[in-house]
Biopython code that builds the backbone (N, CA, C, O; Angstrom):
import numpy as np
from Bio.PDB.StructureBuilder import StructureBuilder

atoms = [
    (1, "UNK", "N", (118.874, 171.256, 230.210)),
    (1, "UNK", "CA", (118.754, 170.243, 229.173)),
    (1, "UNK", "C", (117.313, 169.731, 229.167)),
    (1, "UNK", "O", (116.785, 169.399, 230.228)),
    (2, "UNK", "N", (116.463, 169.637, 227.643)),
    (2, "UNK", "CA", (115.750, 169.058, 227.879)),
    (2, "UNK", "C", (115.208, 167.374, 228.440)),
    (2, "UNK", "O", (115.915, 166.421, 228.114)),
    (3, "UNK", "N", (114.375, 167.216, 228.990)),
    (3, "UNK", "CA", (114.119, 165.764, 229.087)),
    (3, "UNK", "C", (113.770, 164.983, 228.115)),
    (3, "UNK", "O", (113.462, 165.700, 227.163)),
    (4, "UNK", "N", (113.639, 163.697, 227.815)),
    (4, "UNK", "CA", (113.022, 162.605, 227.256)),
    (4, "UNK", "C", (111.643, 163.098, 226.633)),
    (4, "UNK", "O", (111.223, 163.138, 225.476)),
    (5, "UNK", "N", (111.147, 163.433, 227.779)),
    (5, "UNK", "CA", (109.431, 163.363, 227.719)),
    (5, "UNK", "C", (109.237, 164.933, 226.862)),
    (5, "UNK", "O", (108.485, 165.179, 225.919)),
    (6, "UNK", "N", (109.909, 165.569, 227.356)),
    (6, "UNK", "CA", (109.833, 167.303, 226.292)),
    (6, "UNK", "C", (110.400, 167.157, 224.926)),
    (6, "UNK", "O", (109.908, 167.684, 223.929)),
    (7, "UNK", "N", (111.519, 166.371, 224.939)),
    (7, "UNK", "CA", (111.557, 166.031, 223.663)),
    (7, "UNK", "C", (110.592, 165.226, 222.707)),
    (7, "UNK", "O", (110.220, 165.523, 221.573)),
    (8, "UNK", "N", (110.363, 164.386, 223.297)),
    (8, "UNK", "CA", (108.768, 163.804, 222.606)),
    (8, "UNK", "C", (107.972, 164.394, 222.311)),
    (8, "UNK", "O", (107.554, 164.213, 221.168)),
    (9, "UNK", "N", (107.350, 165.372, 223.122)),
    (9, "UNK", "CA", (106.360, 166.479, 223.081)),
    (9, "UNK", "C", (106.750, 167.230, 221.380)),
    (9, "UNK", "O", (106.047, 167.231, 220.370)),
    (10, "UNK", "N", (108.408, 167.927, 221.648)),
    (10, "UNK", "CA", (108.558, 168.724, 220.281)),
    (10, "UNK", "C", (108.500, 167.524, 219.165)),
    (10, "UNK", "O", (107.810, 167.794, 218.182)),
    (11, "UNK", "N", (108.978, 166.541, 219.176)),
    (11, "UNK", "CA", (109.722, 166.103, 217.676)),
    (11, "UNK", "C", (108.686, 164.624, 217.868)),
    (11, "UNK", "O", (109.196, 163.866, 217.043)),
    (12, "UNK", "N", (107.597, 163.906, 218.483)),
    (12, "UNK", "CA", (107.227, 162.861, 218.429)),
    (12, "UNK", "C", (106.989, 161.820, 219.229)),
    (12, "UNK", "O", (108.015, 161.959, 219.895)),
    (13, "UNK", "N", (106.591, 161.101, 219.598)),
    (13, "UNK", "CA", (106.728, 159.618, 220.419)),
    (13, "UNK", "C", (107.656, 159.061, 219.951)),
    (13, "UNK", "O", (108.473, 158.611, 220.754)),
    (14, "UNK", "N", (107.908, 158.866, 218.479)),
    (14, "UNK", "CA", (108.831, 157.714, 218.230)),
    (14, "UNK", "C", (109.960, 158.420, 217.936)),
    (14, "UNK", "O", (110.543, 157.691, 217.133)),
    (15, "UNK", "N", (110.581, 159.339, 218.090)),
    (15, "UNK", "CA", (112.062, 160.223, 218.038)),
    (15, "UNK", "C", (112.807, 159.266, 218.869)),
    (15, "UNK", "O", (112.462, 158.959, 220.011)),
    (16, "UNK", "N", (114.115, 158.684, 218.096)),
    (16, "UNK", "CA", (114.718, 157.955, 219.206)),
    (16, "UNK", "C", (115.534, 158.996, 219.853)),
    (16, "UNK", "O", (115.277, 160.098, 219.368)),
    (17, "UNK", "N", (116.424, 159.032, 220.775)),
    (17, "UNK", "CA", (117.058, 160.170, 221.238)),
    (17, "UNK", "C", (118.409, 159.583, 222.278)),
    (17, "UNK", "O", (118.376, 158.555, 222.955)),
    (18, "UNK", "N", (119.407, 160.426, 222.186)),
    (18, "UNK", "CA", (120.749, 160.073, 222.428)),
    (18, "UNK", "C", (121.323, 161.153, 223.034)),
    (18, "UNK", "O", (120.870, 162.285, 222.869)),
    (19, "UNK", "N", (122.216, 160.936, 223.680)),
    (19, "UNK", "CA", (122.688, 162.442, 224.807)),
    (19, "UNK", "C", (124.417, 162.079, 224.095)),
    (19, "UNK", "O", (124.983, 161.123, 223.565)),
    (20, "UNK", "N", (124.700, 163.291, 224.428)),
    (20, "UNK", "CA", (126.103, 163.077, 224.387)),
    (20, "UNK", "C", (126.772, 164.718, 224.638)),
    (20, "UNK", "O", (126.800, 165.646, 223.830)),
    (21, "UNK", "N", (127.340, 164.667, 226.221)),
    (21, "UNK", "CA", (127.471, 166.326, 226.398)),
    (21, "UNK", "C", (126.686, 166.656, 227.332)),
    (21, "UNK", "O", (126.266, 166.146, 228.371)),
    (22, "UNK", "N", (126.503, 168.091, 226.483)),
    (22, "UNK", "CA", (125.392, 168.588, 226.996)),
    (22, "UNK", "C", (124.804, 169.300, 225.257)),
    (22, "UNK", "O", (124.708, 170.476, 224.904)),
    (23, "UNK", "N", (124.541, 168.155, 224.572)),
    (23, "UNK", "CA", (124.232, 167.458, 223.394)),
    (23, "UNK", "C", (122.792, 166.870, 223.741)),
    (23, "UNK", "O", (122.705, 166.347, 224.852)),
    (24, "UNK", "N", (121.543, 166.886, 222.867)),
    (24, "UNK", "CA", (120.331, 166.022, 222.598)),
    (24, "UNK", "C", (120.856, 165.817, 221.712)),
    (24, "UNK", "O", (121.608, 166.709, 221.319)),
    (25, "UNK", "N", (120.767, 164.603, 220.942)),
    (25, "UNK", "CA", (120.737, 164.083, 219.204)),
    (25, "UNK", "C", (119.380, 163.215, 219.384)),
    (25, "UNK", "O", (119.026, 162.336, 220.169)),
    (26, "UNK", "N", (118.717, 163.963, 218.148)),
    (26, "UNK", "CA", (117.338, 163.401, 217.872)),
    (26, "UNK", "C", (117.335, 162.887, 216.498)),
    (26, "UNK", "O", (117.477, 163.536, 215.462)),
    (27, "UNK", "N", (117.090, 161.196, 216.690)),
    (27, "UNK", "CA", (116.791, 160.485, 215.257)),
    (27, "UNK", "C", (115.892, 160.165, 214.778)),
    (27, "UNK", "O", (115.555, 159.001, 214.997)),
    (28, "UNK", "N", (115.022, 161.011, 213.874)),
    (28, "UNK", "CA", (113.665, 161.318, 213.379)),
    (28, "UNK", "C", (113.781, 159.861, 212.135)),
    (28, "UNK", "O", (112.841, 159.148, 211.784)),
    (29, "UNK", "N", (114.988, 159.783, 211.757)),
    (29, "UNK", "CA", (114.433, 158.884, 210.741)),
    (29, "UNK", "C", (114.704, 157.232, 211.478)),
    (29, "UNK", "O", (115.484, 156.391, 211.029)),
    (30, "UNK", "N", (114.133, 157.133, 212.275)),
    (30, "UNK", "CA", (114.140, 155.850, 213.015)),
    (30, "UNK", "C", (115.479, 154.279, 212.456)),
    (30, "UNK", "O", (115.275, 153.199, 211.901)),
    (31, "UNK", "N", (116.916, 155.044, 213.047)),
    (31, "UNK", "CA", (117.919, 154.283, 212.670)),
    (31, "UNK", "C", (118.046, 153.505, 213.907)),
    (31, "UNK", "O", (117.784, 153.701, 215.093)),
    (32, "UNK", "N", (118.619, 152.399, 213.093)),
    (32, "UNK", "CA", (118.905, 150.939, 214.192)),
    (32, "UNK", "C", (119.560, 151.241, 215.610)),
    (32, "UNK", "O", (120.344, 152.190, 215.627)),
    (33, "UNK", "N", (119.387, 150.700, 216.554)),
    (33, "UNK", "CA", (120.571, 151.133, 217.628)),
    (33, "UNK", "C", (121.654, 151.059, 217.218)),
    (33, "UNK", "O", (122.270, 151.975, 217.764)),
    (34, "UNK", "N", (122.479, 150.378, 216.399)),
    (34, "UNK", "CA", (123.885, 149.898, 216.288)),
    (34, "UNK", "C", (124.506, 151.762, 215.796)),
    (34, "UNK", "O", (125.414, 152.508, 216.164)),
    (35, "UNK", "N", (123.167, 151.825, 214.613)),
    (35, "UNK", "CA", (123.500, 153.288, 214.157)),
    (35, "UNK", "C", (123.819, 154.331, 214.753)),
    (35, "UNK", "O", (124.765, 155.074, 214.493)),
    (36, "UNK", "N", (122.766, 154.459, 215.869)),
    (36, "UNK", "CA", (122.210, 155.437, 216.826)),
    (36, "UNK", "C", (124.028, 155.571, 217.441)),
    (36, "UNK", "O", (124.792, 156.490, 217.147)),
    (37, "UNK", "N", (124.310, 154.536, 218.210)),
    (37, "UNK", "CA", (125.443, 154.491, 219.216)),
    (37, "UNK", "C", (126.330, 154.929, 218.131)),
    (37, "UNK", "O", (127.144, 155.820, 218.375)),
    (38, "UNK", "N", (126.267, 154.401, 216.953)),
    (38, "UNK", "CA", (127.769, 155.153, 215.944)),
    (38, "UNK", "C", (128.309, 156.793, 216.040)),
    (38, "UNK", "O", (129.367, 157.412, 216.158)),
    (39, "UNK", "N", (126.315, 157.144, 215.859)),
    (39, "UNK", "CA", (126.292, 158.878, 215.574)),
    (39, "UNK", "C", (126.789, 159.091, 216.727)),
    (39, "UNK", "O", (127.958, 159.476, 216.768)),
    (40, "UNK", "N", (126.184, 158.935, 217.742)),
    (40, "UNK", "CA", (126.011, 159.434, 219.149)),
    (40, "UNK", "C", (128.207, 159.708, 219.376)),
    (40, "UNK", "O", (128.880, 160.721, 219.563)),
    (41, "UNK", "N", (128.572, 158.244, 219.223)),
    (41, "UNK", "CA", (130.217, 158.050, 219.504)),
    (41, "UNK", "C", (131.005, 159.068, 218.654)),
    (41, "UNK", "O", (132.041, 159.664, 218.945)),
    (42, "UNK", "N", (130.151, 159.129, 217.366)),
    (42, "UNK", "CA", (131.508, 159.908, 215.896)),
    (42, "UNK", "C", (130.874, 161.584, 216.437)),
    (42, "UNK", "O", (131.480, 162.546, 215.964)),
    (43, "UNK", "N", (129.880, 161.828, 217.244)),
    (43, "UNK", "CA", (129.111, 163.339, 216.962)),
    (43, "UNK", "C", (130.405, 164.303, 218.050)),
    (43, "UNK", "O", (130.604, 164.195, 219.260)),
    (44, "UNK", "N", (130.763, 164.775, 217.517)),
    (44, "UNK", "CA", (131.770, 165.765, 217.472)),
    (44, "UNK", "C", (131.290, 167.378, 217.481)),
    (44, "UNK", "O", (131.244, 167.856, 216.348)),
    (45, "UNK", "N", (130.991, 168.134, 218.374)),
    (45, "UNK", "CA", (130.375, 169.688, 218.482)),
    (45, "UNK", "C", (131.653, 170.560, 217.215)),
    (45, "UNK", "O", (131.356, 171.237, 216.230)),
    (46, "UNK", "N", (132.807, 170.267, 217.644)),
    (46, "UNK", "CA", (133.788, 171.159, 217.100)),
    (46, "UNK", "C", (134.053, 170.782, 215.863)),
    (46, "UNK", "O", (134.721, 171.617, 215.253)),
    (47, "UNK", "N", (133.722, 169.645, 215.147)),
    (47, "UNK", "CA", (134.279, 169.453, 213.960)),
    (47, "UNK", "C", (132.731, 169.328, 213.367)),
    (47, "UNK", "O", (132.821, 169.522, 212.155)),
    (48, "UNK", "N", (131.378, 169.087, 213.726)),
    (48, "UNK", "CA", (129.977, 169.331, 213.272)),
    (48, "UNK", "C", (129.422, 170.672, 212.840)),
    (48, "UNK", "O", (128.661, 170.817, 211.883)),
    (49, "UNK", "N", (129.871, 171.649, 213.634)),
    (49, "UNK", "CA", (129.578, 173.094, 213.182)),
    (49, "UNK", "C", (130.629, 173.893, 212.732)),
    (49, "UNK", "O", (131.791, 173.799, 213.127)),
    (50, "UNK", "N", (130.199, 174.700, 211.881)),
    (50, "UNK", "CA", (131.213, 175.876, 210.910)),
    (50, "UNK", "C", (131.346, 176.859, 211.642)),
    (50, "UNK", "O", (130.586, 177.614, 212.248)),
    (51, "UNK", "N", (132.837, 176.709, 211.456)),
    (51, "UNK", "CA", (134.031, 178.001, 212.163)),
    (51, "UNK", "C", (133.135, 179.606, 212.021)),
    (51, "UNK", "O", (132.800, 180.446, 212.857)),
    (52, "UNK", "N", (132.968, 179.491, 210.468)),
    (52, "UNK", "CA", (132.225, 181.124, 210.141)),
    (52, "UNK", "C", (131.006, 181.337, 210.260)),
    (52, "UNK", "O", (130.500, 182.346, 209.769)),
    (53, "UNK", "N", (130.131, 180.217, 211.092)),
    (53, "UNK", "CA", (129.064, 180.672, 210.847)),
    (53, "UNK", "C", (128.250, 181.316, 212.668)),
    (53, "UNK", "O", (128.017, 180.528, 213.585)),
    (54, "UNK", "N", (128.043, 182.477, 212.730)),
    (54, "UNK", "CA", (127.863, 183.011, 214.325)),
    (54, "UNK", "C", (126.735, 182.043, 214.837)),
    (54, "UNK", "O", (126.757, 181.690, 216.016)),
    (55, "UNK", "N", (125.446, 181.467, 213.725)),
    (55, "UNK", "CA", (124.756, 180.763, 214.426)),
    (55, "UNK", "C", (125.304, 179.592, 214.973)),
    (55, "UNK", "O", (124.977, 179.266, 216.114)),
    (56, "UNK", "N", (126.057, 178.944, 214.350)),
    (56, "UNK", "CA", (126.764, 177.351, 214.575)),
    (56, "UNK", "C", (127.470, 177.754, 215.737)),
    (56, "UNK", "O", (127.505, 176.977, 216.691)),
    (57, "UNK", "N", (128.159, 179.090, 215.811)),
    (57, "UNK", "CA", (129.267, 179.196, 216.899)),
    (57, "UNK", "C", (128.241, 179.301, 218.431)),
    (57, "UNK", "O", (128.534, 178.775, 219.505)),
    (58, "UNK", "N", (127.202, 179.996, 218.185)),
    (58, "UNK", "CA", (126.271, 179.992, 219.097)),
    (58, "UNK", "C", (125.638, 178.529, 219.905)),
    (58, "UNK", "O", (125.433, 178.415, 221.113)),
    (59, "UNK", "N", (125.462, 177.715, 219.069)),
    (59, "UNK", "CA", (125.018, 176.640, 219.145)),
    (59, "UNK", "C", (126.046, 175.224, 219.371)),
    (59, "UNK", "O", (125.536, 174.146, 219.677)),
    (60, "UNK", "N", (127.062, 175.330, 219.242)),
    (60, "UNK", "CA", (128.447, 174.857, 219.833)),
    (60, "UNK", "C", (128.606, 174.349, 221.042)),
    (60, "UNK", "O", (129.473, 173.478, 221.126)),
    (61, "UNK", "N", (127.789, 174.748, 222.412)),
    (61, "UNK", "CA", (128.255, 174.866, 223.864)),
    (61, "UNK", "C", (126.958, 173.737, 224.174)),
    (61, "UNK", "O", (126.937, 173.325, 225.333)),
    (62, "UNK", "N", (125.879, 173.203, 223.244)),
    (62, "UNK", "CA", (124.625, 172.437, 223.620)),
    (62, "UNK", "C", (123.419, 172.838, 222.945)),
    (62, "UNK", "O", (123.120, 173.901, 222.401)),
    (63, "UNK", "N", (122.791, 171.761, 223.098)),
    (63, "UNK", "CA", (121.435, 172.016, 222.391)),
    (63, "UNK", "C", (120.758, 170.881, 221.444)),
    (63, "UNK", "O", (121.199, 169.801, 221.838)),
    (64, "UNK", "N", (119.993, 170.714, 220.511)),
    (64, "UNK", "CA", (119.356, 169.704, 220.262)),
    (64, "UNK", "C", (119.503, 169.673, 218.382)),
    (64, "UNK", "O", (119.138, 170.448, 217.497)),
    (65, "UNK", "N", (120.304, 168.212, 218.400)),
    (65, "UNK", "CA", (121.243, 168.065, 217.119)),
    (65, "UNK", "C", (119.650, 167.108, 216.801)),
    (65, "UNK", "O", (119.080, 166.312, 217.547)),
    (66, "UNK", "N", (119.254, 167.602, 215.336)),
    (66, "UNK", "CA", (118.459, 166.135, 214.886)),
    (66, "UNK", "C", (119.137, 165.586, 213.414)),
    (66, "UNK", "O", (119.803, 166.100, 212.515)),
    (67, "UNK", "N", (118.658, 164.446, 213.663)),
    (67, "UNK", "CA", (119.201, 163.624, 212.015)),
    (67, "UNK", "C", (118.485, 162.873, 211.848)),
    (67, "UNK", "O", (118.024, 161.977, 212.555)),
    (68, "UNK", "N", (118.196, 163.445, 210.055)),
    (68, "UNK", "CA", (117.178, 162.588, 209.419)),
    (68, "UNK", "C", (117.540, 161.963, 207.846)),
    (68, "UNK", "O", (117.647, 162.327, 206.675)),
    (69, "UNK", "N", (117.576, 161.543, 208.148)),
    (69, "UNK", "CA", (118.671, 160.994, 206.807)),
    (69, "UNK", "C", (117.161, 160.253, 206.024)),
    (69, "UNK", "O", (117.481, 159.496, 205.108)),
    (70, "UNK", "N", (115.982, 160.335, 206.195)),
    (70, "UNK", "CA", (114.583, 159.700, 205.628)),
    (70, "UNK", "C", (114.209, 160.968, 204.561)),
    (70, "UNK", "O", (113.447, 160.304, 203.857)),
    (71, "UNK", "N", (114.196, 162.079, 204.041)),
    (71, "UNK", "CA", (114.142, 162.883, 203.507)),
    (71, "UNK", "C", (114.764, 161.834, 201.986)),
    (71, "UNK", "O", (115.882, 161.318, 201.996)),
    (72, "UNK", "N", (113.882, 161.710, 200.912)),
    (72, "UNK", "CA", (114.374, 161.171, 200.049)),
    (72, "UNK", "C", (115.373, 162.245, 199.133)),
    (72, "UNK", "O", (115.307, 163.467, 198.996)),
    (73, "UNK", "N", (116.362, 161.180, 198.549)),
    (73, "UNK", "CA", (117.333, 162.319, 197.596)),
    (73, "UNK", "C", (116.836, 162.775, 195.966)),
    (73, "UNK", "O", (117.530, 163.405, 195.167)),
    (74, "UNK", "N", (115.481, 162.277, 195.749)),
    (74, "UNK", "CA", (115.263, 162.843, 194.537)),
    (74, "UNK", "C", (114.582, 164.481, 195.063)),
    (74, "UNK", "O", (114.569, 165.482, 194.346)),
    (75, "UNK", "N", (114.169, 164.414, 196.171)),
    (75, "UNK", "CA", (113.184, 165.762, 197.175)),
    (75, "UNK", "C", (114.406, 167.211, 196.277)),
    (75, "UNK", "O", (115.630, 167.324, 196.328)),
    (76, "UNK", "N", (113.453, 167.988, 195.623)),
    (76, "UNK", "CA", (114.094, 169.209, 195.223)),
    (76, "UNK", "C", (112.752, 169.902, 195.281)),
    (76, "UNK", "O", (111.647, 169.523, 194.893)),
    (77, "UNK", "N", (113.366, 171.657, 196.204)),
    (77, "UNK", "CA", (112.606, 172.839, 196.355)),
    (77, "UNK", "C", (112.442, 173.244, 195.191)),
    (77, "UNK", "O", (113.284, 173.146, 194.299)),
    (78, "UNK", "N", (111.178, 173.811, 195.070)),
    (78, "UNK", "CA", (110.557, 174.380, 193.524)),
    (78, "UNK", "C", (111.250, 175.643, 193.961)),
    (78, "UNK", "O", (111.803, 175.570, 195.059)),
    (79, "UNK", "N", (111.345, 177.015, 193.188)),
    (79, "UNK", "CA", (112.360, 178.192, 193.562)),
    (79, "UNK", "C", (110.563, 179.138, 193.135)),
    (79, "UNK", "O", (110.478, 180.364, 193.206)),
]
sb = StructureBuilder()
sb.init_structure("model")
sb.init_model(0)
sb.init_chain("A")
sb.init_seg("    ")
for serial, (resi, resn, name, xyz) in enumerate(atoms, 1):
    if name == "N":
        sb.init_residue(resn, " ", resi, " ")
    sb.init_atom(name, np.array(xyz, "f"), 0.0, 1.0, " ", f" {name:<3s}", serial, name[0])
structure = sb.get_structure()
């Protein structure tokens, strides 16, 4: 598992960060603690990743969940 300090390194200084497992959850869009502890409590491996998908199934057993919910919703890819 990574540490604190390696996670900083990839995703920032100010990444807040939450364990749960053998789970990282990284919150890039800087949510309240009250939030943080919600995700961290509702974050669920088996009901978060898709049955059909081999990468998700791969990624199932641990590893480093981020959420950024700061990405505005008008944001659309030009094709």
């Amino acid at each position: 598992m990574l540490s604190d300090k390696e996670i900083r390194l990839l995703y920032g200084k100010g990444a807040r960060i939450s364990r749960k497992g053998s789970f990282v959850l990284v919150h890039l869009d800087l949510p309240s603690p009250q939030l943080i502890q919600d995700r961290t409590k509702e974050f669920d491996p088996n009901s978060y990743f898709f049955d059909d998908c081999p990468l998700c199934q791969m990624l199932k057993d641990g590893g480093v969940v981020i959420f950024d919910d700061s990405i505005d919703d008008d944001f659309v890819l030009e094709e």
